[in-house]
Backbone as CSV, one residue per row, in Angstrom:
resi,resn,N_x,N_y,N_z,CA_x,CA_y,CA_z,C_x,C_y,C_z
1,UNK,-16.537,-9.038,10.265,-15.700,-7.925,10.705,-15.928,-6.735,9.779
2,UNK,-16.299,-5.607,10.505,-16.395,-4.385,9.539,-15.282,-3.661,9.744
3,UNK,-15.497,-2.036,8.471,-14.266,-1.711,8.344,-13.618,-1.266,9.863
4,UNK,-14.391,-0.897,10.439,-14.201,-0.168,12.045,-12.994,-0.887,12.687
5,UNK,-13.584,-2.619,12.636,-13.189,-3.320,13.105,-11.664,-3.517,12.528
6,UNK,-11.059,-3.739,10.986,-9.995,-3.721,10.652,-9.365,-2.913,11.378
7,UNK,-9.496,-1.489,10.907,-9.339,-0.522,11.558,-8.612,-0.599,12.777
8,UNK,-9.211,-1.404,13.679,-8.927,-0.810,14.680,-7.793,-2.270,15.438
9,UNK,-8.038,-3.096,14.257,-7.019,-3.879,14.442,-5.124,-3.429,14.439
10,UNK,-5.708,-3.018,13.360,-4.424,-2.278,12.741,-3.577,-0.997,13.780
11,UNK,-4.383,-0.125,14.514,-4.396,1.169,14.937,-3.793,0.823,16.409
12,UNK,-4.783,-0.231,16.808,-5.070,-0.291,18.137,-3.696,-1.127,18.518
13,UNK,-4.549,-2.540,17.706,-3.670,-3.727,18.414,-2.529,-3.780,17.574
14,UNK,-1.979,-3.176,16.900,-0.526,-3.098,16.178,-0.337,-4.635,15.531
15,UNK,-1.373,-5.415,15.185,-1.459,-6.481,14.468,-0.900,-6.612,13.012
16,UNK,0.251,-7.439,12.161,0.211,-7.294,11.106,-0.708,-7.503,10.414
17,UNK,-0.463,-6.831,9.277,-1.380,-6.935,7.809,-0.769,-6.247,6.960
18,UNK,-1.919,-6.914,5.970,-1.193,-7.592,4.554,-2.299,-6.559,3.682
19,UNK,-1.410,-5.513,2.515,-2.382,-4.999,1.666,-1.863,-5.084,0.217
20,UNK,-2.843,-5.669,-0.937,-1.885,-5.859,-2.091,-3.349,-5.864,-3.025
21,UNK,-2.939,-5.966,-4.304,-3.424,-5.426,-5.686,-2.908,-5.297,-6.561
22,UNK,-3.664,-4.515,-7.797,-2.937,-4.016,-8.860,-2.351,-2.888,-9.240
23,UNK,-1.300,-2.815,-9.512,-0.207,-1.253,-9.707,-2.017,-0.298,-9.970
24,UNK,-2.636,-0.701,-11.032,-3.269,0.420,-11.700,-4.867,-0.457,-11.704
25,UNK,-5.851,0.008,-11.571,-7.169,0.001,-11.989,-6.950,-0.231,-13.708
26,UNK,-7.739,-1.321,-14.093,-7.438,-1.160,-15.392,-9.012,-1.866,-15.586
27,UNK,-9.769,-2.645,-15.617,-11.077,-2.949,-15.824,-11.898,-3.766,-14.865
28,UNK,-13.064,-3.759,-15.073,-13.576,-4.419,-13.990,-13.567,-6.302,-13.823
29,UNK,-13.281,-6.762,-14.654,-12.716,-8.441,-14.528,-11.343,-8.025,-13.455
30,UNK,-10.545,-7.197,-13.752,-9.370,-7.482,-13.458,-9.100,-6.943,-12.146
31,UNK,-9.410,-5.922,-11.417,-9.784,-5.480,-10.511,-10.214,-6.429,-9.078
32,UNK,-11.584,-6.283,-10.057,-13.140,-7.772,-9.291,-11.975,-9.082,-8.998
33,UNK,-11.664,-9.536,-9.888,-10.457,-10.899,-9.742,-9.685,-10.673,-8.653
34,UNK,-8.571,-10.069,-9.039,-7.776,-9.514,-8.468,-8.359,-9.630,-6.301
35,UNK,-9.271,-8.847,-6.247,-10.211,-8.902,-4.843,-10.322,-10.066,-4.492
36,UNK,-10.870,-10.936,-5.109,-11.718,-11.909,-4.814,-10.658,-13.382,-4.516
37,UNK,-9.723,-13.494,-5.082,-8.530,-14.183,-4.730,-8.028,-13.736,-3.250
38,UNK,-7.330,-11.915,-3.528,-6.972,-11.686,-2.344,-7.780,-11.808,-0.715
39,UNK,-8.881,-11.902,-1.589,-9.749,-11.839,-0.245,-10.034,-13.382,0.855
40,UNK,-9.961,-13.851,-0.362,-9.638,-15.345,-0.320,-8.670,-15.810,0.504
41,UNK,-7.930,-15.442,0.367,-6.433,-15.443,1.067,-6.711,-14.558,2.604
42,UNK,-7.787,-13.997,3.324,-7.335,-12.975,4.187,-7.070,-11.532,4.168
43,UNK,-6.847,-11.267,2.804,-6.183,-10.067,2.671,-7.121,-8.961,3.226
44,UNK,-6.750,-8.306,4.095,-7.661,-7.299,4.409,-8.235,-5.848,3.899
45,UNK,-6.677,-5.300,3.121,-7.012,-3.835,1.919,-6.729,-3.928,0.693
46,UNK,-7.687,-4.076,0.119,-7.132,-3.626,-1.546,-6.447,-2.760,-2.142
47,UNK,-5.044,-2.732,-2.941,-4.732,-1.315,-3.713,-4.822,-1.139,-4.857
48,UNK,-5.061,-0.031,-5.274,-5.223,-0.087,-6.812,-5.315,1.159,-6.572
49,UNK,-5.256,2.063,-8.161,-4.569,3.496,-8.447,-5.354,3.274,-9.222
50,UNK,-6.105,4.454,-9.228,-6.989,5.225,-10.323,-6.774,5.916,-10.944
51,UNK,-5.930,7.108,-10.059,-5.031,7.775,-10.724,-3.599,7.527,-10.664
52,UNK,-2.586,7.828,-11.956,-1.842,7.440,-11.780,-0.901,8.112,-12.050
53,UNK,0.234,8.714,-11.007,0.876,9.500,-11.388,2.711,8.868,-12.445
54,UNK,2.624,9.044,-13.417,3.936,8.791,-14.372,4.726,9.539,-14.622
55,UNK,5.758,9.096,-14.908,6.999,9.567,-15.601,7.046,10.426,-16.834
56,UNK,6.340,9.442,-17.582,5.997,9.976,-19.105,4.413,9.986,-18.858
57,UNK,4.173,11.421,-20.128,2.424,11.807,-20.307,2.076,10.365,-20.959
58,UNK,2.951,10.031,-21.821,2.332,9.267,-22.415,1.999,7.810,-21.866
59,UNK,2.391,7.686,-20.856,2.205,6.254,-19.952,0.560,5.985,-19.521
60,UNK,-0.067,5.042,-19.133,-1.245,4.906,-18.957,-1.404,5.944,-17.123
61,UNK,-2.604,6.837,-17.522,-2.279,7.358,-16.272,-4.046,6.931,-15.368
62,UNK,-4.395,5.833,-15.577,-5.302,5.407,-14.547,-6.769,5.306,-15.469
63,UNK,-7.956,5.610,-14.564,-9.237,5.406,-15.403,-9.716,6.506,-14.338
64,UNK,-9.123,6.611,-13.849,-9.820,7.846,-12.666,-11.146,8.118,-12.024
65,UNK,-12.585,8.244,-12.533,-13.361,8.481,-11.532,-14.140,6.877,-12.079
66,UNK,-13.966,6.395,-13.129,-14.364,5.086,-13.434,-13.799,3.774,-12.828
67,UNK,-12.031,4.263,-12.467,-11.514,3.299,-11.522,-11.545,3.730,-9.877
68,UNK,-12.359,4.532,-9.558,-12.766,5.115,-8.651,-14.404,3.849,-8.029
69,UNK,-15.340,3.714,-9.306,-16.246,3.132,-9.283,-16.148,1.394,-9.249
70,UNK,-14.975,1.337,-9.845,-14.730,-0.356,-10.162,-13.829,-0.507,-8.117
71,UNK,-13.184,0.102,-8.176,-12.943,-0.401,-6.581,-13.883,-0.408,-5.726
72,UNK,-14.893,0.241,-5.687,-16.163,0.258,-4.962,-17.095,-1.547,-5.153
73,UNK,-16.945,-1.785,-6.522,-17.215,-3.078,-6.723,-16.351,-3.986,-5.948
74,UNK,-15.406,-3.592,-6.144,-14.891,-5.077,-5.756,-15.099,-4.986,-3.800
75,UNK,-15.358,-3.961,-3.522,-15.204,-3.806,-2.219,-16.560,-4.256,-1.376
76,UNK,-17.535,-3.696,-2.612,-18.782,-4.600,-2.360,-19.037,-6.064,-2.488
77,UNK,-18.060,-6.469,-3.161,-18.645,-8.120,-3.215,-17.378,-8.574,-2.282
78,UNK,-16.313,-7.957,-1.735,-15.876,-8.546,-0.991,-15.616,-8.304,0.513
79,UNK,-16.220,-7.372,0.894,-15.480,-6.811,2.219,-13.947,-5.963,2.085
80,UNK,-13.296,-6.206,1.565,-12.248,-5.357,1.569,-12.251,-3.740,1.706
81,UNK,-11.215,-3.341,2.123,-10.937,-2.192,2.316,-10.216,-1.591,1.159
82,UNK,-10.378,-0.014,0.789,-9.509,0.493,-0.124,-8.859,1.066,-0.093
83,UNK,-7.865,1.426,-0.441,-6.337,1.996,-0.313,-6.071,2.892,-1.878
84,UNK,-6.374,4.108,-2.072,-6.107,4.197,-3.230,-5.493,5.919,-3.302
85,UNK,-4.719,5.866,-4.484,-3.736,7.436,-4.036,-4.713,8.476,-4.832
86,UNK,-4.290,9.349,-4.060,-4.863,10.670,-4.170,-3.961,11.960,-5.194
87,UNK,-3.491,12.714,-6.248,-2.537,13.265,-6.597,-2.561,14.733,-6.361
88,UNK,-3.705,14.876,-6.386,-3.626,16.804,-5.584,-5.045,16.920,-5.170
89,UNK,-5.570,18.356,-4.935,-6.110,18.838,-3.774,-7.217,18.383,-4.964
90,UNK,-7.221,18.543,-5.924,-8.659,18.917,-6.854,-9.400,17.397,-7.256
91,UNK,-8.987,16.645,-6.848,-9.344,15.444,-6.415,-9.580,14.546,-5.054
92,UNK,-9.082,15.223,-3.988,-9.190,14.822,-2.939,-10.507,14.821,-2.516
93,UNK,-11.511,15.378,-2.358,-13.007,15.310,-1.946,-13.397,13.545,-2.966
94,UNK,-13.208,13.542,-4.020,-14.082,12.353,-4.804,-13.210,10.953,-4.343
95,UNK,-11.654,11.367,-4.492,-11.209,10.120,-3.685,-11.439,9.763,-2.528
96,UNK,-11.643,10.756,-1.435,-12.256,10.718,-0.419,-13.819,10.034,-0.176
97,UNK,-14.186,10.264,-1.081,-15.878,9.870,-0.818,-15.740,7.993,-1.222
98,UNK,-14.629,7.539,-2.017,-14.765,5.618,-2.731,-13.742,5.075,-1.649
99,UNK,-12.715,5.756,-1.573,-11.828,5.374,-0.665,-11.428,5.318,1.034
100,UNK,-11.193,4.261,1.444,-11.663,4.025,2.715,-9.842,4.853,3.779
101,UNK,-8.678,4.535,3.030,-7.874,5.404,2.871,-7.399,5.939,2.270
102,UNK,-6.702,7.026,1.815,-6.155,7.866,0.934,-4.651,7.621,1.348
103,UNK,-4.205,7.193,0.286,-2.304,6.864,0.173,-2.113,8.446,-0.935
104,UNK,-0.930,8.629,-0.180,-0.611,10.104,-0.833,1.039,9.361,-1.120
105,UNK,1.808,9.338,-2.594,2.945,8.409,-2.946,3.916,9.218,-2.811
106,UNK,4.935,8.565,-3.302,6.265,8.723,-3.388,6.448,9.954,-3.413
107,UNK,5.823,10.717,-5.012,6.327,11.741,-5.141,5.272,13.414,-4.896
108,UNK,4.626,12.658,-3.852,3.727,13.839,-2.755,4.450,13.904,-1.449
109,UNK,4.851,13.083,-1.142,6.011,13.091,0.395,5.735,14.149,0.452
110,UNK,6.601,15.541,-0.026,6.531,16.716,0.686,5.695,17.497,0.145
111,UNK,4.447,17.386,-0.467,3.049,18.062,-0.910,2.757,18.384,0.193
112,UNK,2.789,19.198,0.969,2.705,19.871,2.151,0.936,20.304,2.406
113,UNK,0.522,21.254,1.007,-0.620,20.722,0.971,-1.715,19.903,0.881
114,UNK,-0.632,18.811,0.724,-2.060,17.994,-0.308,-1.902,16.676,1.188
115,UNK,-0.730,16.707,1.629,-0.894,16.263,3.388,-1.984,16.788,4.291
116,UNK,-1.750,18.149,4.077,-2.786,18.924,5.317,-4.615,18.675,4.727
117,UNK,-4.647,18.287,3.672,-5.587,18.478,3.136,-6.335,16.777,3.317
118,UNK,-5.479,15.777,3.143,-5.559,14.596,3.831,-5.947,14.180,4.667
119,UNK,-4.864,14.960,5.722,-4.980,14.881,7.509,-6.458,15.272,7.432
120,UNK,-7.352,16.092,7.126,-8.125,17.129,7.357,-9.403,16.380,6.996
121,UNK,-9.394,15.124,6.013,-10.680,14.473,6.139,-11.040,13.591,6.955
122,UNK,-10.150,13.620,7.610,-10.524,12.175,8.876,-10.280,10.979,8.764
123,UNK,-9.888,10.581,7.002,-9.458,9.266,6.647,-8.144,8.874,7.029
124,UNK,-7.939,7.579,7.449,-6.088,7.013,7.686,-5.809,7.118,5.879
125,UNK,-4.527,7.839,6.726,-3.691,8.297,5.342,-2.087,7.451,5.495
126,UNK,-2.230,7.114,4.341,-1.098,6.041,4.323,-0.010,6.913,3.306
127,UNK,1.318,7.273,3.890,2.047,8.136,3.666,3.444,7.098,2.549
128,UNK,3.929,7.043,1.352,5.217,6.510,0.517,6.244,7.366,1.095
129,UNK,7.434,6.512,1.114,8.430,7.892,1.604,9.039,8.277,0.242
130,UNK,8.972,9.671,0.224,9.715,9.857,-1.046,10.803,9.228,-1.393
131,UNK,11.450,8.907,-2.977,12.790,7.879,-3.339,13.675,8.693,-2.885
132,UNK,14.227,10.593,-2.751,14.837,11.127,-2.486,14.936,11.864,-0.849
133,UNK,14.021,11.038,0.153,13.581,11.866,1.479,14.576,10.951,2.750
134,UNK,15.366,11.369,3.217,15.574,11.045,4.843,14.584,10.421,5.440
135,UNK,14.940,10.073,6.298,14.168,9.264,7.334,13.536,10.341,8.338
136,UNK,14.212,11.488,8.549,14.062,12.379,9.610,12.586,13.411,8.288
137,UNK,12.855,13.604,7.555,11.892,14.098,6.270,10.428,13.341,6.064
138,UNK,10.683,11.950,6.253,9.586,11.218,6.303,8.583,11.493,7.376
139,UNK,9.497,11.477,8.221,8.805,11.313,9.431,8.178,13.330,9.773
140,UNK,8.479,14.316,9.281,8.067,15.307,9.345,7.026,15.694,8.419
141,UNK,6.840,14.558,7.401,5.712,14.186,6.121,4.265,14.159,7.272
142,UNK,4.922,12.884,7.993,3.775,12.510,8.730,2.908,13.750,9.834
143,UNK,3.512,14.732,10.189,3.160,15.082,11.185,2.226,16.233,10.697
144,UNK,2.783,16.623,9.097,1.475,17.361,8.332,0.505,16.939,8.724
145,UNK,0.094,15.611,8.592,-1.254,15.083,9.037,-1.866,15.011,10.213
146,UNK,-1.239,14.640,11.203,-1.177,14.401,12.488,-1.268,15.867,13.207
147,UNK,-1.205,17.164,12.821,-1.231,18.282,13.008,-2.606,18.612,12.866
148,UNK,-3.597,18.015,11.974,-4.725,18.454,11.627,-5.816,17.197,12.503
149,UNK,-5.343,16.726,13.567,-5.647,15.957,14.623,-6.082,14.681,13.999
150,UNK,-5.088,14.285,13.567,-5.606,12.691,12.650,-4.757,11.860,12.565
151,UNK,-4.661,10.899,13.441,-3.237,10.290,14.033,-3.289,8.842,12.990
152,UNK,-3.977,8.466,12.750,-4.480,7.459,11.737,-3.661,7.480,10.348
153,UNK,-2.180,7.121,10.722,-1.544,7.400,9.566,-0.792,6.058,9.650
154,UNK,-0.321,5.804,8.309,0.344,4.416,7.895,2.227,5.301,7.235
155,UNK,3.228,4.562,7.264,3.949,5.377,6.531,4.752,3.749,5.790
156,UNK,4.949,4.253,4.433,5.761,2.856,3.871,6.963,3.249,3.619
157,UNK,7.774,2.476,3.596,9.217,2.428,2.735,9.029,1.421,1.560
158,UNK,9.743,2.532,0.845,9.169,1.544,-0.715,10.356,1.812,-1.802
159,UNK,11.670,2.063,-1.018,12.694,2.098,-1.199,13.626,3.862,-2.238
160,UNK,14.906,3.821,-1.433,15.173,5.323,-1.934,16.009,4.910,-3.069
161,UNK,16.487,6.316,-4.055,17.368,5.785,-5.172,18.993,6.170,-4.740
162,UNK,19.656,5.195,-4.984,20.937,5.450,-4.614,22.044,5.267,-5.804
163,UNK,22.940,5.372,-5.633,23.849,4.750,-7.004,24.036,3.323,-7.514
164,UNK,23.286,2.522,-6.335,23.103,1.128,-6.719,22.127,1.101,-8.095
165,UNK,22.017,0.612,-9.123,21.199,-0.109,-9.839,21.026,-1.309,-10.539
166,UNK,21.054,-2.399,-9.230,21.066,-3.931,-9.718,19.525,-3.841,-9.638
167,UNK,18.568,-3.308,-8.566,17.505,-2.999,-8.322,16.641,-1.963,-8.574
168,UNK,15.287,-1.447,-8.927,14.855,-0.188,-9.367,14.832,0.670,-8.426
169,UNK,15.170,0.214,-7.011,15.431,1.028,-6.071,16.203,-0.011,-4.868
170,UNK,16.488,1.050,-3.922,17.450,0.224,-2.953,16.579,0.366,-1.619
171,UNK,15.829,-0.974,-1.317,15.132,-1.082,-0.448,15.842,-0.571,1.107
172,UNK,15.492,0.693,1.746,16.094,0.748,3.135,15.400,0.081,4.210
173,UNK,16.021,-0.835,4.550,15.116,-2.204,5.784,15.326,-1.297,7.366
174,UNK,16.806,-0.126,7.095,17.131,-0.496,8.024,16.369,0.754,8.732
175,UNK,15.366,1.423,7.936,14.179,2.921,8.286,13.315,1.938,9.260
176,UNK,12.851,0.404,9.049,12.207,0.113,9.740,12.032,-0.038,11.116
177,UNK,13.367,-0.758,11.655,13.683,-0.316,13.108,13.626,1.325,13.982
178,UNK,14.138,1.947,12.896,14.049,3.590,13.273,12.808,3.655,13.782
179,UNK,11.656,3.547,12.396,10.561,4.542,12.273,10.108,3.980,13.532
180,UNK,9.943,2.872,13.666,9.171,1.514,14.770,9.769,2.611,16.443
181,UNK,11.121,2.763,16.171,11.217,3.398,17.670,10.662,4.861,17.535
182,UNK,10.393,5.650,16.856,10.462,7.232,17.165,8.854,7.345,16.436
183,UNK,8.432,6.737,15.521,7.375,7.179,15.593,5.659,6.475,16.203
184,UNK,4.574,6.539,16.316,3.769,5.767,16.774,2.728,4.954,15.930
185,UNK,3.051,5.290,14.793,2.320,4.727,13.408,2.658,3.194,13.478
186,UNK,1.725,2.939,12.488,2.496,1.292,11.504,3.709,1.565,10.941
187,UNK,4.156,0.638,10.434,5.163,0.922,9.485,5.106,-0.428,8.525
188,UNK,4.949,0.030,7.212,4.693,-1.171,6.359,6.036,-0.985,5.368
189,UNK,6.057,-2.134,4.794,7.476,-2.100,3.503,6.304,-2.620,2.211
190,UNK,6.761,-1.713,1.595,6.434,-1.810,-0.242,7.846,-2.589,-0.522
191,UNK,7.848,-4.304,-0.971,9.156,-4.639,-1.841,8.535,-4.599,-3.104
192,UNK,7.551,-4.468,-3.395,7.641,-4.327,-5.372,7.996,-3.461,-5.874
193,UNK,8.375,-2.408,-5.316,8.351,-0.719,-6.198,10.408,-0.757,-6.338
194,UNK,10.749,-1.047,-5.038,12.261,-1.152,-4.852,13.030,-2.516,-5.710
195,UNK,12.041,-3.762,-5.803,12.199,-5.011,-6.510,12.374,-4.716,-7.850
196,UNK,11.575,-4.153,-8.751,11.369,-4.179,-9.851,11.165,-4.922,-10.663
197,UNK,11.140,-6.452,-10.408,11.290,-7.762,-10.917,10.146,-8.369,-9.683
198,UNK,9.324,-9.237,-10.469,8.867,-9.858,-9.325,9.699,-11.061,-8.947
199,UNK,10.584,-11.636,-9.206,11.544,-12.640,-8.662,11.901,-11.540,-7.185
200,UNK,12.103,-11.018,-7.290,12.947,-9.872,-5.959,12.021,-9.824,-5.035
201,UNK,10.672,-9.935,-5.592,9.739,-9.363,-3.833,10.052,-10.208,-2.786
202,UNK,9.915,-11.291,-2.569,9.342,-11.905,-1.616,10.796,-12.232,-1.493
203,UNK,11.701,-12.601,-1.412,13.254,-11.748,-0.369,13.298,-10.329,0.174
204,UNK,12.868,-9.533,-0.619,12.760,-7.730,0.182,11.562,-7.860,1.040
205,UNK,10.346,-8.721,0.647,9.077,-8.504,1.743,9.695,-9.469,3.450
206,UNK,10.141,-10.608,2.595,10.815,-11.326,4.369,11.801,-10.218,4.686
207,UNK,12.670,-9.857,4.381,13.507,-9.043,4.933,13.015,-8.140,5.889
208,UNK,11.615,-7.257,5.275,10.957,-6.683,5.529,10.607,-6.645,7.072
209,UNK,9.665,-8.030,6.732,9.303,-8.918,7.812,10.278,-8.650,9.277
210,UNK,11.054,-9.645,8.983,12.122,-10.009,10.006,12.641,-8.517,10.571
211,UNK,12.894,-7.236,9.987,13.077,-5.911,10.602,12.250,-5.760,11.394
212,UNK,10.847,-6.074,11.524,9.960,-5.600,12.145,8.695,-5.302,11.835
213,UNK,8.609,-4.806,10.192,7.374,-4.249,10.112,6.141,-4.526,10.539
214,UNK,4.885,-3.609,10.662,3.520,-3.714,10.859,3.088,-4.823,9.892
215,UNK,3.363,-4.483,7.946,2.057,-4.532,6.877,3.538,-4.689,5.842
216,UNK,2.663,-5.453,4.991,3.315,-5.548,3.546,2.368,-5.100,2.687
217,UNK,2.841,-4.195,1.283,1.990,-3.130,0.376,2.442,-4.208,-0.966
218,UNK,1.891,-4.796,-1.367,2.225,-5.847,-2.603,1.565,-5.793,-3.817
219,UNK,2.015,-5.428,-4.936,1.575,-4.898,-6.132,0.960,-6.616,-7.113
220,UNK,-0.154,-7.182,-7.128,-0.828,-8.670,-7.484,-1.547,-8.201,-8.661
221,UNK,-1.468,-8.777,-9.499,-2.223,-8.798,-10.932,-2.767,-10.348,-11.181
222,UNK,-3.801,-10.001,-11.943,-4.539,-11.539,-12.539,-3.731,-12.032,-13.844
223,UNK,-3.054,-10.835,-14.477,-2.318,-11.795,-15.517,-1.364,-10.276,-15.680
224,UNK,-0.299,-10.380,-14.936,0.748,-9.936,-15.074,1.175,-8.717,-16.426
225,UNK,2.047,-10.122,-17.155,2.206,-9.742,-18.615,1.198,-8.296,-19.461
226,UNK,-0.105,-8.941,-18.736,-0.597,-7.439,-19.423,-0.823,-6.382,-19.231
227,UNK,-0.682,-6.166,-17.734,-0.685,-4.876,-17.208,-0.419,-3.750,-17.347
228,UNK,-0.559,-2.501,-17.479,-0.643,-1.469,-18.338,0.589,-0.470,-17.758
229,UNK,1.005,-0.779,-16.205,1.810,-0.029,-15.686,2.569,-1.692,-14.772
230,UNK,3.769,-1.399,-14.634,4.446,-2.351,-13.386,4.153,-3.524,-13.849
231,UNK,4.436,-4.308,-14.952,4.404,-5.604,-15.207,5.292,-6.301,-15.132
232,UNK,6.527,-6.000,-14.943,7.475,-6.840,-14.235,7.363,-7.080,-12.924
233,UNK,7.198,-6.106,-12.139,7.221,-6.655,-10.689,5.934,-6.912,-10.224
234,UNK,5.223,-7.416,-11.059,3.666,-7.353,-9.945,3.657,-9.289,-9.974
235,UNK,3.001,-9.566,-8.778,2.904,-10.727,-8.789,1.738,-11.632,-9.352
236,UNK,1.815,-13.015,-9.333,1.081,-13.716,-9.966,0.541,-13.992,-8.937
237,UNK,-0.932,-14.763,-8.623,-1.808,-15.153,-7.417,-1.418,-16.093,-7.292
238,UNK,-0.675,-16.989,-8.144,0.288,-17.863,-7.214,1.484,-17.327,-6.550
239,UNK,2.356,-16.557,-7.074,3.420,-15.867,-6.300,2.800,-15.286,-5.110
240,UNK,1.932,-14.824,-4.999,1.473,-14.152,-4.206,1.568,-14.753,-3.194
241,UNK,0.232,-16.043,-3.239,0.181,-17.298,-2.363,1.621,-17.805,-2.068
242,UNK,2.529,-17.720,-2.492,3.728,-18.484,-2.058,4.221,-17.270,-0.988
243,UNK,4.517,-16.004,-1.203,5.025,-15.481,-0.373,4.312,-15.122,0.821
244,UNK,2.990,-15.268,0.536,1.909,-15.082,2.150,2.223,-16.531,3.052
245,UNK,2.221,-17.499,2.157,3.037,-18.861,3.672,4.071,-18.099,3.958
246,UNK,5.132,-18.050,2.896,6.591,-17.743,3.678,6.437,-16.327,4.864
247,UNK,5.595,-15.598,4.446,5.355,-14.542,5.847,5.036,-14.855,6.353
248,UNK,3.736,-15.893,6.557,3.319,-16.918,7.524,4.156,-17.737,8.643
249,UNK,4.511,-18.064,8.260,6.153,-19.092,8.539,6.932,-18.109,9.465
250,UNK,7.281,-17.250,8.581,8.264,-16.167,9.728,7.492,-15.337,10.731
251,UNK,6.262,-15.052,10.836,5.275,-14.642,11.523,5.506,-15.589,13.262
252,UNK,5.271,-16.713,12.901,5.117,-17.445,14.205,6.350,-17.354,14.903
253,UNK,7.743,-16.999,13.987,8.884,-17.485,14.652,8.907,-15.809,15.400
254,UNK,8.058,-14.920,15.447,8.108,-13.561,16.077,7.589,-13.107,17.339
255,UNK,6.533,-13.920,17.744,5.438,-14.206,17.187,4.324,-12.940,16.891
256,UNK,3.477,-12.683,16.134,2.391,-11.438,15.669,1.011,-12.135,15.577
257,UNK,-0.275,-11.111,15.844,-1.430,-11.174,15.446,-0.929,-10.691,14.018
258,UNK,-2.589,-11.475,13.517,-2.290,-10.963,11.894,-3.508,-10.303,11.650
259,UNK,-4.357,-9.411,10.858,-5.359,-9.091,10.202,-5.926,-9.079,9.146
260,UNK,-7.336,-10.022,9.109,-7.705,-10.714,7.833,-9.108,-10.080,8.053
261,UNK,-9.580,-10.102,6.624,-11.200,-9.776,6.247,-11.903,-11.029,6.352
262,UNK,-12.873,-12.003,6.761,-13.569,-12.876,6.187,-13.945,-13.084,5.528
263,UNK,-14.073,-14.248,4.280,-14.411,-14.246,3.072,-15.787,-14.203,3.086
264,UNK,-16.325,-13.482,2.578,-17.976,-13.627,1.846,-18.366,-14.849,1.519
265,UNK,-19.591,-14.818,1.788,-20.503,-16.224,1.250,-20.938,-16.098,0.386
């Protein structure tokens, strides 16, 4: 199956799928690993951040045109697809050229330019809803793109901030039914970003599930603990594996096509 073919799994036949990785590009063992498990498993897109947009300067902010090159590896030895964010216009051509989509995050939602500029390469652009954006806001995110005749858009919920903080964010399940009626996209749920703990995902990803969604966006590391950004909530490739049965499981009781890469020989 080539990328066309994912593609058009996803677009066409409104099939779930499953896209997960590491918060951040951090070297090529970890990356390469990282793939080669998921791929193992089915997984059809890889994510990983090259660049990385933070809180603090001083936080690790990616490897950038080097973790640009290491996703290309892993994409070569595995078939996978890439998923990787874009942070403004002056990078968009080079992310454009490794990346098979361009995810524009959380806190680009209303980058108005850096949407139109998206829409405008022809790549499916996979849209975060901002932590502070409406549902009705999200969905006017999307149409930046879709304006520049490029309907090939993904949009996630990856949870907004509210006065709750038992959680790093408060997963909204209930955008999923919405978006599913009013708009014509996928609609995938990010539970690691709203989880903050990886104990939390895989209750926010079934939840997920059971609303409806298209795709789950799942933040997977080869060894957790050391990760340079998101090491609490990223999962272990066994966690991982545990929560792909349990979506499994709830899958049939729906019932859904699913979309997988074939593993390499």
């Amino acid at each position: 199956m080539d990328s066309d073919d994912i593609l058009d799994q996803i677009f066409t036949d409104g099939s779930f799928f499953m896209i997960a990785g590491p918060c951040a590009v951090e070297s090529e063992e970890q990356v390469v690993s990282a793939a080669r498990h998921l791929s193992r498993k089915g997984v059809p897109i890889l994510r990983g951040g090259a660049y990385k947009p933070r809180t603090s300067p001083e936080a690790f902010q990616g490897l950038g045109i080097e973790g640009l090159k290491l996703l290309a590896k892993a994409k070569e030895e595995t078939g996978m697809l890439i998923v990787t964010e874009v942070m403004d216009l002056e990078h968009i051509n080079i992310v454009s050229s490794y990346s098979d989509i361009l995810q524009i995050g959380s806190r680009n939602c209303q980058n108005f330019p850096l949407l139109r500029a998206a829409g405008a390469t022809g790549k499916p652009v996979l849209i975060k809803r901002g932590f502070g954006n409406t549902v009705e806001e999200f969905m006017h995110a999307s149409s930046y793109v879709s304006k520049q005749k490029n309907d090939r858009i993904m949009l996630v919920e990856r949870g907004i901030r509210t006065f709750e903080t038992s959680m790093r964010f408060t997963l909204d399940v209930s955008s999923v039914p919405v978006l599913k009626e009013r708009v014509r996209f996928p609609v995938i749920v990010d539970p690691s970003h709203p989880a903050g703990k990886a104990r939390y995902v895989k209750p926010l990803a079934l939840a997920g599930v059971a609303a409806g969604a298209d795709g789950l966006m799942v933040e997977v590391h080869p060894s957790p603990q050391d990760a340079l950004s998101d090491a609490e909530q990223q999962l272990t490739f066994q966690q991982f594996d545990d929560l792909q049965d349990s979506v499994n499981r709830l899958l049939t009781a729906m019932p859904r096509n699913s979309v997988s890469v074939p593993e390499k020989n």
